[in-house]
KEPALO-414318 format. One record per residue (C-alpha): residue number from 1; x, y, z. Coordinates in Angstrom, 1 decimal, padded with zeros to 4 digits, m for minus. Layout:
// KEPALO-414318
[NUM [X Y Z]];
...
//
This chain:
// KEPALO-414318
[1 [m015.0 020.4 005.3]];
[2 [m014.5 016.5 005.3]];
[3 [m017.3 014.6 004.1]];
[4 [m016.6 012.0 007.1]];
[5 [m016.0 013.0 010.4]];
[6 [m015.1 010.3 012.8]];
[7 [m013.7 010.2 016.7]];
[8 [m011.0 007.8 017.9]];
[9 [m011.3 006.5 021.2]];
[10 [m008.2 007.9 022.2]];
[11 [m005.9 010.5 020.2]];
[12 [m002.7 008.0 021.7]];
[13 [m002.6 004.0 021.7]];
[14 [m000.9 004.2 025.1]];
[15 [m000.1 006.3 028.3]];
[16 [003.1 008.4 028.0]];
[17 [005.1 011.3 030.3]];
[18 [008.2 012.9 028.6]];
[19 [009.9 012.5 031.5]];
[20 [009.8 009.0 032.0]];
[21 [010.5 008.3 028.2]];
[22 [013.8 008.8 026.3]];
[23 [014.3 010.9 023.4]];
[24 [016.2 011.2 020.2]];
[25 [016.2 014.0 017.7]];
[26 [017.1 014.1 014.1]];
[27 [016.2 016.8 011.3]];
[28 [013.8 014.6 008.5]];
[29 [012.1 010.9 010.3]];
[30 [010.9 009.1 007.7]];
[31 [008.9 006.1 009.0]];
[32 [008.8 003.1 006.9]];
[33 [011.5 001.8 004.6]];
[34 [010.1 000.7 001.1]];
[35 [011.0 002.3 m002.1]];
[36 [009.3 005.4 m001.1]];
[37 [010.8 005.9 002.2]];
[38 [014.2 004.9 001.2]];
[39 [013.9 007.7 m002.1]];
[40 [012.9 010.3 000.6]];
[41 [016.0 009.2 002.3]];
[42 [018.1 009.7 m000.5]];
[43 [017.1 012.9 m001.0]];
[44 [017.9 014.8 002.1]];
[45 [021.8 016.2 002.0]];
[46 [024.3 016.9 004.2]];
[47 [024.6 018.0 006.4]];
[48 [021.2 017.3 007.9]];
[49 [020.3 013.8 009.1]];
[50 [017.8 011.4 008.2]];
[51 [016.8 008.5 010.6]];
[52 [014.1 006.2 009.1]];
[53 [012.0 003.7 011.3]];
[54 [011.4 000.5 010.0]];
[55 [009.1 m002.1 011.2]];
[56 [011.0 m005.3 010.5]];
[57 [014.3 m006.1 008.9]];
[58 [015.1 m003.2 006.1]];
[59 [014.7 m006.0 003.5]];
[60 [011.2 m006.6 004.5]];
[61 [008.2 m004.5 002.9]];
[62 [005.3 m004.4 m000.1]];
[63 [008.1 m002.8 m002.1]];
[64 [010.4 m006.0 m001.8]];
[65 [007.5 m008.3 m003.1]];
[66 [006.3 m006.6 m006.0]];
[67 [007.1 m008.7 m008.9]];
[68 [006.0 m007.1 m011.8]];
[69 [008.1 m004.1 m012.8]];
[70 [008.0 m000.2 m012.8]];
[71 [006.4 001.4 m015.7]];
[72 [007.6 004.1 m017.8]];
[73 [008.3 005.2 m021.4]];
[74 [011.4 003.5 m022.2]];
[75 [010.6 002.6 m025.7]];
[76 [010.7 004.8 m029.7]];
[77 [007.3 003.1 m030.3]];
[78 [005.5 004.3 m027.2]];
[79 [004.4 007.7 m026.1]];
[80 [004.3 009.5 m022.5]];
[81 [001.0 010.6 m023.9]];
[82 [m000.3 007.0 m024.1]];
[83 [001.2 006.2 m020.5]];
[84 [m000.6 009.1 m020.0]];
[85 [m004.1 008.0 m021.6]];
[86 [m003.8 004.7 m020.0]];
[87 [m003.3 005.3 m016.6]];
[88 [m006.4 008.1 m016.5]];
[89 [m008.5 005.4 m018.7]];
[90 [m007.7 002.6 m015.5]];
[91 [m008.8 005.6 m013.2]];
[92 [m012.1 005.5 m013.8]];
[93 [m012.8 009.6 m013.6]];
[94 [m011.1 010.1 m010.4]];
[95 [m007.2 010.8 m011.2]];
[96 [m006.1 014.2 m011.1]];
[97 [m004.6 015.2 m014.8]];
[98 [m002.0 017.3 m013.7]];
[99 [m000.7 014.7 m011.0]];
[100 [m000.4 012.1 m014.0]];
[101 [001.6 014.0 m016.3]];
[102 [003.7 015.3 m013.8]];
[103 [004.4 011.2 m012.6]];
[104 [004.5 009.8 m016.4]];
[105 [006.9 012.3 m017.0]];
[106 [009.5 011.7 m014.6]];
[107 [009.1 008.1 m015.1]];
[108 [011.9 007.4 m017.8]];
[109 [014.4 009.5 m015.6]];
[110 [013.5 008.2 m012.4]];
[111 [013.9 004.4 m013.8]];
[112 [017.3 005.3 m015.0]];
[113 [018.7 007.3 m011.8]];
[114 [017.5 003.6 m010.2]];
[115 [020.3 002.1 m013.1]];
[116 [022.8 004.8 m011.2]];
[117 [022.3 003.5 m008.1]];
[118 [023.5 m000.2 m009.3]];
[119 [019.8 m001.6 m010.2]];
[120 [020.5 m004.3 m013.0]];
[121 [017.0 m004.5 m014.7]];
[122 [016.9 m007.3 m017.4]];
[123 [018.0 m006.5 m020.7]];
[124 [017.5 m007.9 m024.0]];
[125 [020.5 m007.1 m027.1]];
[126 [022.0 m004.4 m024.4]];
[127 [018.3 m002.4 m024.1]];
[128 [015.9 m002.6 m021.4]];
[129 [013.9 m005.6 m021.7]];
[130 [010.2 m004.7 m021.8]];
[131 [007.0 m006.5 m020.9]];
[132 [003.3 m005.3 m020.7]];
[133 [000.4 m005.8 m018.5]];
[134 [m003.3 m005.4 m018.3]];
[135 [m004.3 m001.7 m019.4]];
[136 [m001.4 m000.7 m020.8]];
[137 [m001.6 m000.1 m024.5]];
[138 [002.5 m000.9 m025.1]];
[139 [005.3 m002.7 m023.8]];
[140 [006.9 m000.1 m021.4]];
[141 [007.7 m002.2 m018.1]];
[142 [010.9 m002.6 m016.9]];
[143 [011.7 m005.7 m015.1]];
[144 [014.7 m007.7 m013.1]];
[145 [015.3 m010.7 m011.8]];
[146 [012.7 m011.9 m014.2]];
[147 [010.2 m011.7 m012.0]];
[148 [011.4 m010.4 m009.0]];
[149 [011.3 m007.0 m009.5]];
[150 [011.4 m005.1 m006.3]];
[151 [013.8 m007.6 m004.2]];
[152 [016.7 m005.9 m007.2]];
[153 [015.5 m002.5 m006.4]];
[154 [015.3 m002.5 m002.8]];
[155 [018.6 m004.5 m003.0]];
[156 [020.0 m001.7 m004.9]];
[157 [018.4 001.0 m002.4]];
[158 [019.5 m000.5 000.8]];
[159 [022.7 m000.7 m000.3]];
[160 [023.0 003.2 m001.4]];
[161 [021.5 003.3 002.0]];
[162 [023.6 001.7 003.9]];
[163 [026.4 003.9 002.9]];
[164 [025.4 006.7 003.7]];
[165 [026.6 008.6 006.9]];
[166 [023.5 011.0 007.0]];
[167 [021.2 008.2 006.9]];
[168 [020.5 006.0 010.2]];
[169 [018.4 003.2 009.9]];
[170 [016.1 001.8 013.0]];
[171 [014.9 m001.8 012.0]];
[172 [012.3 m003.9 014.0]];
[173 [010.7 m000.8 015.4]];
[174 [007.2 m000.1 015.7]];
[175 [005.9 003.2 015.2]];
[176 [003.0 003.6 017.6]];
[177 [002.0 006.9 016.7]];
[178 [002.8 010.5 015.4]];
[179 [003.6 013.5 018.0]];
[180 [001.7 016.3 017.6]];
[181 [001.4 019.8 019.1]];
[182 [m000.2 023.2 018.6]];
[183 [m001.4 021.5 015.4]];
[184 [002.1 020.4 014.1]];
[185 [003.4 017.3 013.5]];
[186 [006.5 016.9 016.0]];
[187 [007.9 013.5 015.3]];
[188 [006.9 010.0 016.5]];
[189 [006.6 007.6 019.5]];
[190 [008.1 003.8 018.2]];
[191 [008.7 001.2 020.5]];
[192 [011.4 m001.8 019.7]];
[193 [011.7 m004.9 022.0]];
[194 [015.4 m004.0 023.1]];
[195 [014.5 m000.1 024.1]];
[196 [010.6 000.1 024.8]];
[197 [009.5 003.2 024.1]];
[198 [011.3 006.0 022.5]];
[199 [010.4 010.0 021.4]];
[200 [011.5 010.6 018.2]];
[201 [011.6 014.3 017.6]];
[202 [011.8 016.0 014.1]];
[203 [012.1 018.8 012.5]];
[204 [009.8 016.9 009.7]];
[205 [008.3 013.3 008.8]];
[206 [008.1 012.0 006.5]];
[207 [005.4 008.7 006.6]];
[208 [006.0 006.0 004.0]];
[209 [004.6 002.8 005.9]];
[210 [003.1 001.2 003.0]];
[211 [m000.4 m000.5 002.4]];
[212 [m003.3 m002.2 004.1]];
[213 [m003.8 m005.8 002.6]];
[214 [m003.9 m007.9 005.4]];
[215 [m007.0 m006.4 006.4]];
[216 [m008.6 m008.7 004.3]];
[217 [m008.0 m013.1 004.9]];
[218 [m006.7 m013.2 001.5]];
[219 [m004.1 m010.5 000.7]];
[220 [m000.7 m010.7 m001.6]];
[221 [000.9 m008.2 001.1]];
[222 [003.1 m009.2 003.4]];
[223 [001.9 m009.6 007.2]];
[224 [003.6 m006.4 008.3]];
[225 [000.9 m004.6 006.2]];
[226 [m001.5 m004.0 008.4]];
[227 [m002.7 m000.2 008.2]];
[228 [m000.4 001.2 010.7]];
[229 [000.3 004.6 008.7]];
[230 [m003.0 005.2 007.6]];
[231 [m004.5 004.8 011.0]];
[232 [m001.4 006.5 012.8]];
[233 [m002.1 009.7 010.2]];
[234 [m005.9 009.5 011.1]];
[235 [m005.7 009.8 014.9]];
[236 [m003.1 012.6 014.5]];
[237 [m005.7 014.8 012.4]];
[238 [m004.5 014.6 009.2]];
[239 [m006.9 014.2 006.4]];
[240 [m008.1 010.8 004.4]];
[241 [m009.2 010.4 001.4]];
[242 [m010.6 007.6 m000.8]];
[243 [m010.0 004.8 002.0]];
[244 [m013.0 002.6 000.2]];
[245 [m010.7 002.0 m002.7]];
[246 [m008.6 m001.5 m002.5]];
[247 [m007.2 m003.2 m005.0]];
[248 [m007.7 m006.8 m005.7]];
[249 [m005.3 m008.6 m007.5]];
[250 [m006.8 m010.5 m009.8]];
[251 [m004.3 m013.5 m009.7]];
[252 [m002.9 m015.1 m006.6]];
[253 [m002.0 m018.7 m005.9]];
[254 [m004.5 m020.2 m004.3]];
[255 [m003.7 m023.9 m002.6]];
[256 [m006.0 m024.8 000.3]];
[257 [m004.4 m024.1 003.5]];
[258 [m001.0 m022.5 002.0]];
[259 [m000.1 m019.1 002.2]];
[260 [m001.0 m016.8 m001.1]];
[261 [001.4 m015.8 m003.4]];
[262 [001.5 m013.2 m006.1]];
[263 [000.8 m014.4 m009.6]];
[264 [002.3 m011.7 m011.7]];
[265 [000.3 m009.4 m013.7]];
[266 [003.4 m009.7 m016.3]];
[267 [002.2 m013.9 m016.7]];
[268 [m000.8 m012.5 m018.6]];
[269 [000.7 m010.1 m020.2]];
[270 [003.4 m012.5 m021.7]];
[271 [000.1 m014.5 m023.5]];
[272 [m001.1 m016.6 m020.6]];
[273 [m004.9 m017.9 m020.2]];
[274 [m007.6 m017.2 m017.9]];
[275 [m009.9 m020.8 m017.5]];
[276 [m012.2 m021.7 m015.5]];
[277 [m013.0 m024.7 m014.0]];
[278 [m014.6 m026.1 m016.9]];
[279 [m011.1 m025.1 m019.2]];
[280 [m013.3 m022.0 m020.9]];
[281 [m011.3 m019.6 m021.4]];
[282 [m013.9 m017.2 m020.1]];
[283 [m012.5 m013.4 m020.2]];
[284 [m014.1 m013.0 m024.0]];
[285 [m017.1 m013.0 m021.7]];
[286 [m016.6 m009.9 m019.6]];
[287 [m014.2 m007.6 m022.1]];
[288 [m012.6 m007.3 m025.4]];
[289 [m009.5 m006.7 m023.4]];
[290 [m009.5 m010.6 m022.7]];
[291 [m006.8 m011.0 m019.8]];
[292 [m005.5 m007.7 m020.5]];
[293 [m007.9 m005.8 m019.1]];
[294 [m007.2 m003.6 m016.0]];
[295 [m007.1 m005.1 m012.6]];
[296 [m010.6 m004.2 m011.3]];
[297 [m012.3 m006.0 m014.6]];
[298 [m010.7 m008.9 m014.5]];
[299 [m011.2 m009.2 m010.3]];
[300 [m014.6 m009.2 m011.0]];
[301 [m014.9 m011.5 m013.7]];
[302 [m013.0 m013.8 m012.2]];
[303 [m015.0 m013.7 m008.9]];
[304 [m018.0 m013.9 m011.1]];
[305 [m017.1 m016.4 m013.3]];
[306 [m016.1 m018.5 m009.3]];
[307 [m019.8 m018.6 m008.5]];
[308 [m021.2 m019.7 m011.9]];
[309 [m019.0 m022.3 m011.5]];
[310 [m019.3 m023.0 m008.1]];
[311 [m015.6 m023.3 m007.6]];
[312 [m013.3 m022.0 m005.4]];
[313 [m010.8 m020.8 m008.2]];
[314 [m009.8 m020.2 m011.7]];
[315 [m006.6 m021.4 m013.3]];
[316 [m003.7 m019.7 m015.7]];
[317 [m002.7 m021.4 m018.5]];
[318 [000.8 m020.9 m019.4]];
[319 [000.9 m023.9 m021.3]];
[320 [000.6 m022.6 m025.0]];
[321 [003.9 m020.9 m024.0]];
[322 [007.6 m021.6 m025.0]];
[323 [008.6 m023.5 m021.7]];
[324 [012.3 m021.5 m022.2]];
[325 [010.1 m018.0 m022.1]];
[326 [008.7 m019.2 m019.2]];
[327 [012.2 m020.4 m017.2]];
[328 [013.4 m017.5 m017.9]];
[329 [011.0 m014.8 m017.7]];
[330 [009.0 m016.3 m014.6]];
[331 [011.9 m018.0 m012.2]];
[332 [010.4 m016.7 m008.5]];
[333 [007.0 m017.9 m009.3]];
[334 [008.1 m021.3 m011.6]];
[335 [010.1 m021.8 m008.0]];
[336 [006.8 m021.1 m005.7]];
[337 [004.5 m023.2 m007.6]];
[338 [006.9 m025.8 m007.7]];
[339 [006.9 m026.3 m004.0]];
[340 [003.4 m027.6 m004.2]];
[341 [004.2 m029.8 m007.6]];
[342 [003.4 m027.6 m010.2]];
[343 [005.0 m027.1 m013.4]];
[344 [003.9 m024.0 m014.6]];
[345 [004.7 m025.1 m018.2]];
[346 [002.6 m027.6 m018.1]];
[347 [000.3 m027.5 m015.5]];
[348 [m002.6 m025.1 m015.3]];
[349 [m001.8 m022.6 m011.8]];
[350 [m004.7 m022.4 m009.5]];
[351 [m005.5 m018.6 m009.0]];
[352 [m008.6 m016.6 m007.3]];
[353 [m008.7 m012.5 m006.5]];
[354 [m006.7 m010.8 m003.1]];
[355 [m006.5 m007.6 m001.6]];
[356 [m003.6 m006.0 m003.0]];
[357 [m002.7 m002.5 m003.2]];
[358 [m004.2 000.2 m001.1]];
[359 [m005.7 002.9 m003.7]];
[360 [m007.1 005.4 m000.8]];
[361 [m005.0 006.9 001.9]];
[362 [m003.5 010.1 003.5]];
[363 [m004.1 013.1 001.3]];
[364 [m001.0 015.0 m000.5]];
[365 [m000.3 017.5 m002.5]];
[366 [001.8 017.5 m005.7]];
[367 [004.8 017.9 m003.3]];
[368 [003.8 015.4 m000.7]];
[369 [002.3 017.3 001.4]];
[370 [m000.5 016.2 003.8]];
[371 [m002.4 018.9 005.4]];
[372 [m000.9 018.4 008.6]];
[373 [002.2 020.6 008.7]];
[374 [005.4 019.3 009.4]];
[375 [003.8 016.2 007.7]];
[376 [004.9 014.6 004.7]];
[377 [003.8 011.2 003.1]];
[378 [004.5 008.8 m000.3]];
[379 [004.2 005.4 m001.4]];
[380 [000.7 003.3 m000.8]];
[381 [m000.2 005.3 002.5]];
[382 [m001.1 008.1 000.3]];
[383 [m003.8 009.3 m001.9]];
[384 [m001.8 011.0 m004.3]];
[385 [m004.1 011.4 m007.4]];
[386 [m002.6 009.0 m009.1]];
[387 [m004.6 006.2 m009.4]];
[388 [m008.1 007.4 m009.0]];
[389 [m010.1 004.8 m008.6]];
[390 [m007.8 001.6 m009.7]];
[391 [m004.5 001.5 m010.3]];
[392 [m002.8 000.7 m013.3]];
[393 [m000.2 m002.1 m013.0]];
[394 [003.1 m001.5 m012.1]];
[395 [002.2 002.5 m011.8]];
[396 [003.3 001.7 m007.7]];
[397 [007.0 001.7 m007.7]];
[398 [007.1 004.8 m009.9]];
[399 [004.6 006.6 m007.8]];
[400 [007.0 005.7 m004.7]];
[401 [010.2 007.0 m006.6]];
[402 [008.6 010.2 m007.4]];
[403 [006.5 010.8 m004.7]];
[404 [009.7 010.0 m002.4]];
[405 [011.7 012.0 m003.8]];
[406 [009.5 014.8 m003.6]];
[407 [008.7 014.2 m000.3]];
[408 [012.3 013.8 000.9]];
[409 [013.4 017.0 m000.8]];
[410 [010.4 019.0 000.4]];
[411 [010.9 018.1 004.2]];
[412 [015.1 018.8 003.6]];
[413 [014.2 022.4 002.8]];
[414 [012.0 022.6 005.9]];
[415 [013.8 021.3 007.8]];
[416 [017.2 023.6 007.2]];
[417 [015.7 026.2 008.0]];
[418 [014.4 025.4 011.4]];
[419 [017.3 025.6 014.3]];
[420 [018.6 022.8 016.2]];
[421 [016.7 022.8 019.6]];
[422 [017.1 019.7 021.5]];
[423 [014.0 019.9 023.6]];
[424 [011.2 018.1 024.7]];
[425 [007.8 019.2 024.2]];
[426 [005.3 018.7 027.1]];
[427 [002.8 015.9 025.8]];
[428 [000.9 014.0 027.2]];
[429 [m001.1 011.1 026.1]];
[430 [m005.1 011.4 027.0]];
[431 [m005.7 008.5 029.1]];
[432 [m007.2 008.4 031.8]];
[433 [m005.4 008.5 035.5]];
[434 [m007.7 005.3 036.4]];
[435 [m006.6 002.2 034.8]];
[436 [m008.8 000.4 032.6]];
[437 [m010.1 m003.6 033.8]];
[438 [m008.0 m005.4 031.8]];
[439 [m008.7 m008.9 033.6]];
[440 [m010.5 m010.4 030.6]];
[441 [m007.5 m011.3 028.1]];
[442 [m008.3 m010.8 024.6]];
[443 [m007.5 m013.6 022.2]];
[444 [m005.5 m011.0 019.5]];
[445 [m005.1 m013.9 017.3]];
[446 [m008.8 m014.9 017.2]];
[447 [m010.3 m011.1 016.9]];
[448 [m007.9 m010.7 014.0]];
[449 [m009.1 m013.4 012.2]];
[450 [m012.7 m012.2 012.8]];
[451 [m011.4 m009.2 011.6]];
[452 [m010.0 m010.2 008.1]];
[453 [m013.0 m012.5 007.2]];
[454 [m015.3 m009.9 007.9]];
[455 [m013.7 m007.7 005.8]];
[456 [m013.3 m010.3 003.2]];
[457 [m016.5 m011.3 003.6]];
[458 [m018.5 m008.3 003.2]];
[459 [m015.9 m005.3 002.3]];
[460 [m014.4 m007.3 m000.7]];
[461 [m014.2 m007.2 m004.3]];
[462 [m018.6 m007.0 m004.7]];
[463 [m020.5 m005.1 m001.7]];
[464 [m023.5 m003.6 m000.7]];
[465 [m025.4 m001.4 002.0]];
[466 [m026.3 m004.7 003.6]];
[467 [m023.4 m006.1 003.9]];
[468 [m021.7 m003.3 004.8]];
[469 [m024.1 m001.6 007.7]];
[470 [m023.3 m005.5 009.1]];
[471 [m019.7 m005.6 008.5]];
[472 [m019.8 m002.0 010.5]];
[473 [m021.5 m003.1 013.4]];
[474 [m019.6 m006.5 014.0]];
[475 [m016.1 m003.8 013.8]];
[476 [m017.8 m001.5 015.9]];
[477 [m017.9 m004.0 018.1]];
[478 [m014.8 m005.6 018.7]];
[479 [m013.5 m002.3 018.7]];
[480 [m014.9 m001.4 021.7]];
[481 [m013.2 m003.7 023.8]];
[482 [m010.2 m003.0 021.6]];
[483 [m009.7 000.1 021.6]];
[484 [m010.2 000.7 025.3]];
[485 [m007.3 m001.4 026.2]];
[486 [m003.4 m000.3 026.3]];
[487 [m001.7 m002.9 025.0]];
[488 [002.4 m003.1 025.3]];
[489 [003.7 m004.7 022.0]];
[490 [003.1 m004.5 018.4]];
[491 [000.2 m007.3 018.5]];
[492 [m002.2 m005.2 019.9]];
[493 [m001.2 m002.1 018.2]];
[494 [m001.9 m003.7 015.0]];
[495 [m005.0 m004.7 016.0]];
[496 [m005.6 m001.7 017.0]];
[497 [m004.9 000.1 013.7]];
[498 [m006.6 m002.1 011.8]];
[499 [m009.9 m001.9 013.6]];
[500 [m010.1 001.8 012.7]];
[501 [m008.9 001.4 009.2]];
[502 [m011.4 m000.8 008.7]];
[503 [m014.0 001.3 010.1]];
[504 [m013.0 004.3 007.8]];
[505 [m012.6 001.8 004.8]];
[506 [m016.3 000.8 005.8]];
[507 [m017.9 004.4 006.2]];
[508 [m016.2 005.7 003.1]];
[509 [m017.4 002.7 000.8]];
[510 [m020.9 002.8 002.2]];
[511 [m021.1 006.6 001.2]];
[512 [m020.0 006.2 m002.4]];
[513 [m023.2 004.8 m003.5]];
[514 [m021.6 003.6 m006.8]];
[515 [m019.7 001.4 m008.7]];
[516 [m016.4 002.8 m009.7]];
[517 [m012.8 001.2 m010.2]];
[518 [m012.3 m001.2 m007.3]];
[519 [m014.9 m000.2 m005.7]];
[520 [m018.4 m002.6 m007.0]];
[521 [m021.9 m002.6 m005.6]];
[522 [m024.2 m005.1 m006.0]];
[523 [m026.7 m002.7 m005.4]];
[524 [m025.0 000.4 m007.2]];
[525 [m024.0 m001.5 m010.3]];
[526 [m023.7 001.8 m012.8]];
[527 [m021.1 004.8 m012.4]];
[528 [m022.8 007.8 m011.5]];
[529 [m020.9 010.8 m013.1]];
[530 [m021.9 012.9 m010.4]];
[531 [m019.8 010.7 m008.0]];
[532 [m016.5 011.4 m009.5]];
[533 [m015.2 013.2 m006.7]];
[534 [m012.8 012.4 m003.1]];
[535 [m014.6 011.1 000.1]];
[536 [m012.8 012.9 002.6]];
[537 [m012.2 011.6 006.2]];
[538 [m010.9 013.9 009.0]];
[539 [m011.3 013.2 013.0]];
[540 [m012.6 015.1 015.1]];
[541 [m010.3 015.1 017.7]];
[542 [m007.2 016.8 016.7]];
[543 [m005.6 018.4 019.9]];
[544 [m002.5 018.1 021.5]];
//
């Protein structure tokens, strides 16, 4: 039994008839098109096809951003038993061992079948170049582009993609939400400007939609992440887990009035600074780890040391560096920073916390399973045991290799054994026949706002019961006049989805009365070891 129980308004965002909507059919529908959606699409053969629902352009996702690298054993010196060690220690008592090993393991092969398909990571003397970041114990990350990671893998990806005859690819769609019926997962509903509406039966799905940062006003993610997957898994039944743990990224560029951009884990784990406002270099405070310390330490500190200061931000200090390191090693963000006049070799990089990576999710199993059948799921939608309750840096692209690979053979051998039946099931959506007032028109723009610096506000990096019961009834709110309304484009479905995220991300962090990983309350400050264990989410409403 869930520990959560909760009731959407409405099991579908809007009205819908079979026979006034078109269909399509294809054996494995794999919504989202990251890393881990794009592995899962590699992985189903011929002669069954693979159709895989993007939100925006193909080259747009969390997987295209990430700057840092994928992690793995790669070098003599290091151990899969210290990748191992490391990544439970970051954890914080809530990974699941066997899910580790299993990851850590595949980790060196996985990062070389990426090589096969034409990746060109950096190299130094012909051998992977390798950097480290906070928590790990050795150099094991491998990077490209010096800093641009995950554009040279996706780049790689899309282009294996693109090849492929079994594989078609939907961009600037909107998945509104899964089919289900008798209990089963049946495909999905998307909508794209040119088609409206459009029934996308499967044999299986596969949902890789990514993360949930821009539920919170400052966020690394790009502005396509906003929850859709976890919230489109939630209404369909399928069970949640761990939706109180975000990651904060402890080091994003922060310029009054720009937009925020990702300040590489791998800048501190090159040698670079932590300073405050004063110029102490103030991480000898908080942990012998100094700037290596995992992400959830140094968030804190950093938001700590803010308000002893009184300052909006901190600063890196790269400038102890060899500025030809630095060119090379750190060309994306030396680029970014220079837009607003900084030299990063000599000029100390304003930086302050942002949400970041979405710990918590839909539940799997060790083959990608969620426990709705006909329901698969990888990438940062999930809760795959990996993380427990913080991630370890660049742990994220690997767990989207593996767990998309696993996910796209596991629905392939599903799905060949089902029959082609080109039919339509009867669905309907449970709406009701009167339509609803809808004469008052919502400013989208404004609730979302609301929205985010609520969330920031009082569901960030430090919480408590207060903050949270308020930061619960304010969503509550605005839901209620949300989530009563049909909207007709992606704007309000968003909105929508992250309404309810938020809601479950609210419940779930208000129940673990603890501080654990990402997860810190002021008025829980110490781990309690009897708290080591999933908060489960489930809704109530599961028919159709």
């Amino acid at each position: 039994m869930a520990d959560i129980n909760f009731s959407p308004l409405h099991r579908y965002l809007v009205r819908f008839h079979p026979k006034r909507i078109p269909h399509a059919f294809t054996d494995v529908l794999i919504l989202g098109g990251g890393i881990a959606g794009l592995s899962a699409a590699l992985e189903v053969p011929a002669p069954l096809q693979a159709t895989v629902i993007t939100k925006d352009a193909l080259v747009q996702s969390n997987s295209v951003y990430a700057q840092g690298g994928i992690a793995g054993v790669l070098d003599p010196l290091d151990e899969i038993a210290n990748h191992i060690a490391d990544t439970i220690t970051a954890g914080k008592g809530m990974c699941d061992p066997d899910v580790v090993e299993m990851v850590i393991r595949e980790a060196p092969e996985r990062i070389q079948q990426l090589i096969r398909l034409g990746t060109q990571f950096d190299r130094e003397d012909g051998e992977l170049a390798l950097t480290r970041e906070g928590g790990h114990s050795h150099r094991r990350i491998a990077h490209a582009l010096g800093d641009a990671t995950g554009k040279e893998i996706m780049r790689a990806m899309i282009a294996e993609v693109n090849q492929s005859e079994r594989i078609q690819c939907w961009p600037e769609t909107f998945t509104i939400d899964l089919l289900t019926y008798e209990g089963v997962c049946r495909g999905a509903l998307v909508w794209n400007p040119h088609h409206g509406k459009t029934f996308v039966w499967a044999k299986q799905t596969i949902l890789a939609t990514g993360g949930a940062g821009c539920l919170f006003r400052e966020t690394t993610n790009p502005q396509i992440a906003t929850a859709d997957g976890h919230a489109i898994a939630a209404r369909a039944g399928a069970e949640m887990r761990d939706m109180e743990f975000m990651q904060f990224h402890p080091t994003v560029l922060y310029i009054a009035g720009s937009s925020r951009h990702l300040i590489s884990e791998a800048v501190r784990g090159e040698g670079a600074y932590l300073r405050d406002a004063t110029g102490h270099r103030f991480m000898a405070d908080y942990d012998d780890r100094l700037e290596l310390a995992p992400r959830d330490v140094v968030s804190q500190a950093i938001t700590l040391q803010m308000k002893k200061t009184n300052h909006p931000n901190v600063f890196l200090d790269l400038t102890h560096l060899p500025p030809e390191m630095i060119k090379e090693r750190f060309p994306h963000i030396g680029k970014v920073c220079a837009e607003f006049g900084l030299n990063i070799a000599h000029d100390l990089i304003p930086v302050r916390p942002g949400a970041h990576y979405m710990v918590g999710g839909v539940t799997v199993d060790r083959d990608a399973r969620t426990t709705l059948p006909g329901l698969w799921a990888a990438g940062e939608v999930t809760s795959t045991g990996l993380h427990g309750a913080n991630r370890l840096a660049s742990n994220s692209l690997l767990e989207g290799v593996v767990y998309g690979r696993l996910a796209g053979h596991g629905a392939a051998v599903a799905a060949a054994e089902i029959p082609d039946q080109y039919r339509a099931l009867p669905l309907e959506s449970d709406w009701p026949t009167v339509s609803i007032d809808d004469k008052d028109q919502l400013d989208l723009k404004d609730l979302r706002n609301s929205l985010t610096s609520e969330m920031w506000r009082k569901v960030g990096i430090q919480r408590d019961d207060t903050d949270l019961n308020e930061a619960g009834q304010n969503v509550e709110f605005w839901n209620r006049y949300v989530a009563s309304r049909e909207f007709a484009s992606p704007e309000g479905w968003e909105l929508q989805n992250m309404m309810l995220a938020a809601k479950l991300m609210i419940a779930a962090a208000r129940q673990r009365t603890e501080s654990r990983g990402v997860h810190f309350r002021h008025d829980y400050p110490e781990t309690d070891p009897a708290q080591s264990c999933h908060i489960t989410m489930v809704a109530k409403r599961t028919e159709a």
